[in-house]
VORO-794720 format. One record per residue (C-alpha): residue in one letter; chain; y, x, z. Coordinates in steps of 0.25 Angstrom, whole numbers, plus 5000, padded with zeros to 4 digits. Each point is the difference from the previous one (the first is absolute). Example, Ala and Ser with C-alpha at 12.3 -4.5 7.8 and 13.67 -1.06 7.14 Angstrom:
2
{A; A; {4982; 5049; 5031}}
{S; A; {5014; 5006; 4998}}
This chain:
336
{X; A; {5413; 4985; 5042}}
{X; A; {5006; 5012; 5002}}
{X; A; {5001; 5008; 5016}}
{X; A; {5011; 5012; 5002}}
{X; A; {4993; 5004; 5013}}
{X; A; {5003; 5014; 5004}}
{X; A; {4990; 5006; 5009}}
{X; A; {5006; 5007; 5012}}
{X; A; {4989; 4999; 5010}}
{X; A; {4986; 4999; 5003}}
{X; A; {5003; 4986; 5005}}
{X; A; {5006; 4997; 4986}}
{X; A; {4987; 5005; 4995}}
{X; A; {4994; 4989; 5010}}
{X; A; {5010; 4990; 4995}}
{X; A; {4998; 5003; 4984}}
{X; A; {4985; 5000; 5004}}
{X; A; {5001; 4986; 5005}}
{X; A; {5007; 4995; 4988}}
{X; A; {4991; 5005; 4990}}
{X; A; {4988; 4993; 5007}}
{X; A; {5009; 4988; 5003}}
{X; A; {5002; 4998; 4982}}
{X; A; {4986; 5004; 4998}}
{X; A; {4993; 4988; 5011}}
{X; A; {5011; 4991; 4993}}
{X; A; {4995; 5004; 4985}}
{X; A; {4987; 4999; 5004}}
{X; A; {5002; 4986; 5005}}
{X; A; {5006; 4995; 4991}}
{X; A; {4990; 5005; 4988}}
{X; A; {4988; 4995; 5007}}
{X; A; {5008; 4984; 5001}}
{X; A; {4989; 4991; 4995}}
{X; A; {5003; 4990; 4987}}
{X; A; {5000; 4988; 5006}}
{X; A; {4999; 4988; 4991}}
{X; A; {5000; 4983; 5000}}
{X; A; {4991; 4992; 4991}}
{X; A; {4993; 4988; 4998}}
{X; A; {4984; 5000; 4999}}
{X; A; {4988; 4991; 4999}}
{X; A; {4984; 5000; 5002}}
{X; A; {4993; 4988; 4998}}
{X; A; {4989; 5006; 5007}}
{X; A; {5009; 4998; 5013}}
{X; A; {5006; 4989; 4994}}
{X; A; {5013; 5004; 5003}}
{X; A; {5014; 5003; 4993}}
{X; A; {5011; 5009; 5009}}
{X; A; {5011; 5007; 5000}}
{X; A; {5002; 5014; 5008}}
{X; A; {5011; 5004; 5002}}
{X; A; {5005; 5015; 5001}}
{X; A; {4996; 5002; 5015}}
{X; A; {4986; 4996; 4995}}
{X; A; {5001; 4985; 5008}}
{X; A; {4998; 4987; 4994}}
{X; A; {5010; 4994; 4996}}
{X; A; {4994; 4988; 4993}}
{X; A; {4986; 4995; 4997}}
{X; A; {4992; 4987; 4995}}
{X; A; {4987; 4996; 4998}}
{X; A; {4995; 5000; 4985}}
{X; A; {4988; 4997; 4991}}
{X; A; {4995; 5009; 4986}}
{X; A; {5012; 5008; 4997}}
{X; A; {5005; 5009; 4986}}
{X; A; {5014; 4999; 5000}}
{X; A; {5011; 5001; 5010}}
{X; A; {5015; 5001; 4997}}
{X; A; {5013; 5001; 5011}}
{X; A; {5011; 4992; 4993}}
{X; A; {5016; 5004; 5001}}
{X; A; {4999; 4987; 5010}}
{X; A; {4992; 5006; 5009}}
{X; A; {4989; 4989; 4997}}
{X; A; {4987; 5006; 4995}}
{X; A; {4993; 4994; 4989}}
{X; A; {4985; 5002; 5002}}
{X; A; {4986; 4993; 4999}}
{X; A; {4996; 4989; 5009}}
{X; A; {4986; 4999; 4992}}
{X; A; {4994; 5005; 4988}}
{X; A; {5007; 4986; 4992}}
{X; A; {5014; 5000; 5009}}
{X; A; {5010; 5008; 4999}}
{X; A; {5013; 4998; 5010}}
{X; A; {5014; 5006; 5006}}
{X; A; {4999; 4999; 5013}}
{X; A; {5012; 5003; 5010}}
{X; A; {4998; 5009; 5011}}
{X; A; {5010; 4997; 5009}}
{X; A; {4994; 4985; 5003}}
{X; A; {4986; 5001; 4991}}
{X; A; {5004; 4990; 4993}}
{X; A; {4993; 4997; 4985}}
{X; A; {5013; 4999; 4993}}
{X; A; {4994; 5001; 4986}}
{X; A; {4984; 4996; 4995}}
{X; A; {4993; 5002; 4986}}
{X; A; {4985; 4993; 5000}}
{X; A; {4994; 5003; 4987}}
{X; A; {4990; 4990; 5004}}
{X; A; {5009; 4989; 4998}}
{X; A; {5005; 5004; 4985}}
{X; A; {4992; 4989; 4991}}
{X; A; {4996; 5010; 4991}}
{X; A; {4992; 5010; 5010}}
{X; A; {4991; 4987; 5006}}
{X; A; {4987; 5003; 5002}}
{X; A; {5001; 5016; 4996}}
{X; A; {4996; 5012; 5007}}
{X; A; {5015; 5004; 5002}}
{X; A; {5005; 5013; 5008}}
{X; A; {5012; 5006; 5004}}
{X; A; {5002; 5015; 5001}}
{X; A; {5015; 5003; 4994}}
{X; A; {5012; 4993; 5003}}
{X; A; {5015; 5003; 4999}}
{X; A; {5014; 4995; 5001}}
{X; A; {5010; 5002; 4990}}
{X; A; {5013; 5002; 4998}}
{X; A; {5003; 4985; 4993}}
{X; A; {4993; 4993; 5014}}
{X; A; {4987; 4998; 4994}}
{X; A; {4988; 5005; 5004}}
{X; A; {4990; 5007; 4993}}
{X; A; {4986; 4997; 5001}}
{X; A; {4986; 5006; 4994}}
{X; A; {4989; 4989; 5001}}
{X; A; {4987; 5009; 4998}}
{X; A; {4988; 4991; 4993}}
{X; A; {5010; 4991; 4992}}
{X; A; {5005; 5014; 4995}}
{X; A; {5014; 4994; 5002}}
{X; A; {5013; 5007; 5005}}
{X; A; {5010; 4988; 5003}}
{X; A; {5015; 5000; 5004}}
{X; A; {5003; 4989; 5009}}
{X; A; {5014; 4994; 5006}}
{X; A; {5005; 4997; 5014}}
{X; A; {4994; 4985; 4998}}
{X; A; {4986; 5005; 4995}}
{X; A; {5003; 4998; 4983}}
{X; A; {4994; 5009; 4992}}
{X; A; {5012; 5006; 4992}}
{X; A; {4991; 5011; 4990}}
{X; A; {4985; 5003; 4999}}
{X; A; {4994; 5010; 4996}}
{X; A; {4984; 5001; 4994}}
{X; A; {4993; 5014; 5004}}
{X; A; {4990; 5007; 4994}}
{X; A; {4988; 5002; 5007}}
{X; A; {4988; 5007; 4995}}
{X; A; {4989; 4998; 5012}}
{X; A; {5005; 4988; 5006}}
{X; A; {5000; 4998; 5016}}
{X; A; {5009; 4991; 5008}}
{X; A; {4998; 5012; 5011}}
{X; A; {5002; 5012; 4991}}
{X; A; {5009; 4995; 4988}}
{X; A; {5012; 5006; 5005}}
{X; A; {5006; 5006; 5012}}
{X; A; {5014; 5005; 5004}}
{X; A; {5009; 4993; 4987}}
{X; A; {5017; 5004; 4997}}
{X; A; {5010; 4995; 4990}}
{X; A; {5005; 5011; 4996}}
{X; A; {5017; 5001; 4998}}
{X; A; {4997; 4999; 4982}}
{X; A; {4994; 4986; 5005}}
{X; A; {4986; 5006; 4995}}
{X; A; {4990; 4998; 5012}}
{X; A; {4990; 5011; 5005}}
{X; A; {4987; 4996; 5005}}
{X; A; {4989; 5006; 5005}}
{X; A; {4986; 4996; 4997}}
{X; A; {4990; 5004; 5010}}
{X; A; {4986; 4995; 4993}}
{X; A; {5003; 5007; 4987}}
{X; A; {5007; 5012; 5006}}
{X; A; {5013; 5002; 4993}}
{X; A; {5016; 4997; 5002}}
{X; A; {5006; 4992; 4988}}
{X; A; {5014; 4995; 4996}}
{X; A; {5001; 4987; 4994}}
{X; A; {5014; 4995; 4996}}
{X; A; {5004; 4986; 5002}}
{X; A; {4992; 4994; 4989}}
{X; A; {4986; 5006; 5005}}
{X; A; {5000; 5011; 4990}}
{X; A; {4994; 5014; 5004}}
{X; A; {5012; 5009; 5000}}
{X; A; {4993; 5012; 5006}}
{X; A; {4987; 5004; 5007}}
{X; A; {4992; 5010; 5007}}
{X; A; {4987; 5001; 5004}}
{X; A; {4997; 5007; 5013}}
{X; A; {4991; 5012; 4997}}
{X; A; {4988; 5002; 5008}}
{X; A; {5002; 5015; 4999}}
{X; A; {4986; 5002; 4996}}
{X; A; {4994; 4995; 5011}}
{X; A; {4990; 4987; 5002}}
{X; A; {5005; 4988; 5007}}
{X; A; {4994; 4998; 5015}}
{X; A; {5000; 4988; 5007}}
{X; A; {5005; 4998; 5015}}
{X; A; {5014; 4999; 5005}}
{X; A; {5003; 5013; 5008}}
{X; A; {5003; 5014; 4997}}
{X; A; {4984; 4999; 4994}}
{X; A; {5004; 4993; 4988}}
{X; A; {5005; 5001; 4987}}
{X; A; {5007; 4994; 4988}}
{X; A; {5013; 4998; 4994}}
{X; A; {5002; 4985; 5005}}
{X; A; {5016; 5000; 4999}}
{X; A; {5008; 4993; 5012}}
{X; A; {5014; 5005; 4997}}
{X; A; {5010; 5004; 4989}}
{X; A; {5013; 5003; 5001}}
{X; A; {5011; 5004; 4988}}
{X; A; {5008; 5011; 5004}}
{X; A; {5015; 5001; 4995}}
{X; A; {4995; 5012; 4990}}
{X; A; {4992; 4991; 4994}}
{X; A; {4986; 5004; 5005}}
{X; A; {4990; 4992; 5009}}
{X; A; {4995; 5004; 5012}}
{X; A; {4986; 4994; 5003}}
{X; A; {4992; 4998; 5013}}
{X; A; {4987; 5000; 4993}}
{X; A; {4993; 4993; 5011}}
{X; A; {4985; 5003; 5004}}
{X; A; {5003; 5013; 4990}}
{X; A; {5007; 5007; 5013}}
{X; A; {5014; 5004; 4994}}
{X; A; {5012; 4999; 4995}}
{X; A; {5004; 5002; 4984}}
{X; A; {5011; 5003; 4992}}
{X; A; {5000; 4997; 4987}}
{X; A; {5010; 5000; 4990}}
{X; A; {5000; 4990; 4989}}
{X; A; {4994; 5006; 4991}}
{X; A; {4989; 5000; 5011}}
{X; A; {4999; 5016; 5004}}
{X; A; {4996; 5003; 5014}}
{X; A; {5014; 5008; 5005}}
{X; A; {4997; 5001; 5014}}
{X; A; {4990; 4994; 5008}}
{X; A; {4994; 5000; 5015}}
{X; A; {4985; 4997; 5002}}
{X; A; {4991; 4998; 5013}}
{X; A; {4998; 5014; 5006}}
{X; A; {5014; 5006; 4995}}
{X; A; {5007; 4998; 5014}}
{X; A; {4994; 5009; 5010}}
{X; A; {4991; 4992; 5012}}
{X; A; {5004; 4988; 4994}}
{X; A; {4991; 4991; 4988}}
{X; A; {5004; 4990; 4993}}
{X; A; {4991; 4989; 4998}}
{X; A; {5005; 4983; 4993}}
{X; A; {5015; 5005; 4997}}
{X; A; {5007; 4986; 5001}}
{X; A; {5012; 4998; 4999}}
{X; A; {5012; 5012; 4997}}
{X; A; {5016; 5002; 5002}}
{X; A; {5008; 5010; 4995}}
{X; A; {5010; 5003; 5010}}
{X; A; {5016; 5005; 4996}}
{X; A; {4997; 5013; 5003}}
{X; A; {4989; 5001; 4990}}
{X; A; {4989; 4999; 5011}}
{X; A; {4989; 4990; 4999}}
{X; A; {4993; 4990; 5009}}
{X; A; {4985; 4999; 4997}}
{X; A; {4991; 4989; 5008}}
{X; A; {4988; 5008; 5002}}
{X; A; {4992; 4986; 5002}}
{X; A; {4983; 5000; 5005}}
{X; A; {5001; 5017; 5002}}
{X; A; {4995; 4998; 5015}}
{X; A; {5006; 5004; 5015}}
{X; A; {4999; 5015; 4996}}
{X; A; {5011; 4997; 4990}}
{X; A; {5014; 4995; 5000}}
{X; A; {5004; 4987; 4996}}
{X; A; {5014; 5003; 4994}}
{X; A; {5003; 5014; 4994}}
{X; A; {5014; 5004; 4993}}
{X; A; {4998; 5011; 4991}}
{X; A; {5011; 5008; 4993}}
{X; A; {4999; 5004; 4986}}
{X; A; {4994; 5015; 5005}}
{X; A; {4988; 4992; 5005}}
{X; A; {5004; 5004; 5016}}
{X; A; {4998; 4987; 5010}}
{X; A; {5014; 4997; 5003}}
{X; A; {4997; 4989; 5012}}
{X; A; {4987; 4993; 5001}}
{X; A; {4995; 4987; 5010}}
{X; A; {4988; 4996; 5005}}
{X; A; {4997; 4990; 5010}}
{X; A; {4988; 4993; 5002}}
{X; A; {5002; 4991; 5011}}
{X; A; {5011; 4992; 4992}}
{X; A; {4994; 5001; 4986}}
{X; A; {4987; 5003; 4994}}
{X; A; {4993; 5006; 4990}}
{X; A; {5005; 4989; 4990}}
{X; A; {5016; 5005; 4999}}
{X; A; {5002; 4996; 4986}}
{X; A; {5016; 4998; 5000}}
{X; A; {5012; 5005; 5005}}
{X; A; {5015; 5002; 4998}}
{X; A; {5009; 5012; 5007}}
{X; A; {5012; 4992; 5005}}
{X; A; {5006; 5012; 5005}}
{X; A; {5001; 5017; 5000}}
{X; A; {5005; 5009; 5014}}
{X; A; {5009; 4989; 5002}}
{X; A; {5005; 4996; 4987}}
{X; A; {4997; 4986; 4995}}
{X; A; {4993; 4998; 4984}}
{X; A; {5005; 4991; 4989}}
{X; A; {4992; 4987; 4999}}
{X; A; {5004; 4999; 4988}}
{X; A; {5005; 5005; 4986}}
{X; A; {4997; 5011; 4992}}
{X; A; {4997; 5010; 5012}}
{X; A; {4989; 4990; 5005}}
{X; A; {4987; 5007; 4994}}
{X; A; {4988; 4993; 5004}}
């Protein structure tokens, strides 16, 4: 913006005077606008799902059980856990069931010890779903056939910690990671290993606990990024890893990187369009946000924290929308 102002006066002085301030409030206002953002989040230890909207309201909630996985599908439905064996689509205009998976009542899981912890719909219809302690990923249809199976290979077998969050990748190959045995593996269709990584302990010792006391490398999410590499959420290890295939570190943010805040059980992640990523900062205690999107310099781009609505048990979320702008719920720019 360009001002020919010519100055003939002390009252134009006045004048130029107010201007000037007048731009510089205005600057200042707008530079200190705060991100606002609209997601979907659940803590079983509140045993609630919601949505919040951008104004920070709640927009939607229902009640839920144990809870891993979450997804908000381009209905508008959300596919989620009603227990740790049922997974259903629910409609959140009426909260009416409108889709229901029981792993219970497939013949071949009677009478095992039988978890869910991952679950997704893709593109075909079908759903995905990992059944940890029969070590099976399976692909069902609308009417509850099982279209493709798949055998997992699982060395310290545990229907609680055989796998957590689970996605079929675009190649058809399927990435799961195995909390017990501490690693992300790539299986393709038949059950072979395609690729692996073991998440390193970076010489420390494994501590038991949940909180930002512990330590391992208990892996709760992996996501393929479009170069190629993976980005990990290396669970009760308290960071985030990217690691190219050939399983080099390339960048990486650990549990006391990000100033006044600790990471503690990193659950699940998203990568944002702009590059930035959504980090589930799960069991870290009321001193520590719940939600914290960093950007690839490591700076906290927007963070949340509530403690009244949610616990200290926020496993899952998915950003819905950024400053006004809604996100994909699907496709390739869908990273989580």
């Amino acid at each position: 913006m360009i001002f020919n102002f010519r100055i003939r006066s002390k009252s134009d002085i006045v004048a130029l005077a107010f201007v000037v301030l007048t731009v510089l409030s205005l600057s200042q206002k707008v530079s200190a606008t705060e991100p606002t953002r609209k997601f979907i989040a659940a803590d079983s230890s509140k045993s609630r799902v919601a949505i919040i909207g951008e104004n920070g309201k709640t927009e939607w909630e229902h009640k839920i059980g144990g809870l891993h996985d979450l997804h908000v599908l381009p209905s508008g439905n959300v596919l989620l856990q009603t227990s740790w064996t049922e997974v259903a689509e629910i409609n959140p205009a009426t909260n009416e069931i409108v889709w229901q998976y029981d792993s219970m009542k497939r013949p071949e899981n009677a009478g095992k010890r039988l978890e869910i912890h991952a679950f997704q719909r893709l593109p075909n219809g079908s759903t995905m779903v990992a059944e940890s302690g029969p070590g099976n990923v399976i692909e069902v249809d609308n009417d509850l056939q099982v279209v493709h199976a798949m055998k997992l290979r699982v060395v310290k077998p545990d229907a609680h910690r055989d796998t957590r969050l689970v996605r079929k990748l675009t190649n058809g190959n399927t990435l799961v990671c195995h909390e017990g045995d501490g690693l992300v593996r790539e299986y393709d269709p038949s059950g072979k290993t395609v690729w692996e990584y073991a998440v390193p302990l970076f010489d420390r010792k494994p501590a038991g606990g949940h909180g930002v006391e512990a330590f391992g490398n208990q892996a709760f999410s992996a996501i393929r990024l479009p170069n190629g590499n993976t980005l990990i959420g290396t669970g009760n290890g308290h960071s985030v890893l990217e690691v190219t295939p050939a399983e080099q570190i390339i960048w990486s943010l650990h549990q006391n990187d990000l100033p006044g805040i600790q990471l503690a059980w990193v659950t699940s992640l998203q990568v944002l369009p702009g590059g930035n990523i959504l980090i589930n900062n799960c069991h870290a205690g009321p001193n520590n946000p719940q939600l914290i999107e960093v950007n690839r310099e490591k700076k906290v781009v927007w963070s949340f924290k509530d403690f009244d609505r949610f616990g200290d048990s926020l496993t899952n979320s998915q950003m819905l929308a950024v400053d006004g702008v809604a996100l994909p719920l699907d496709g390739a720019k869908l990273l989580r």
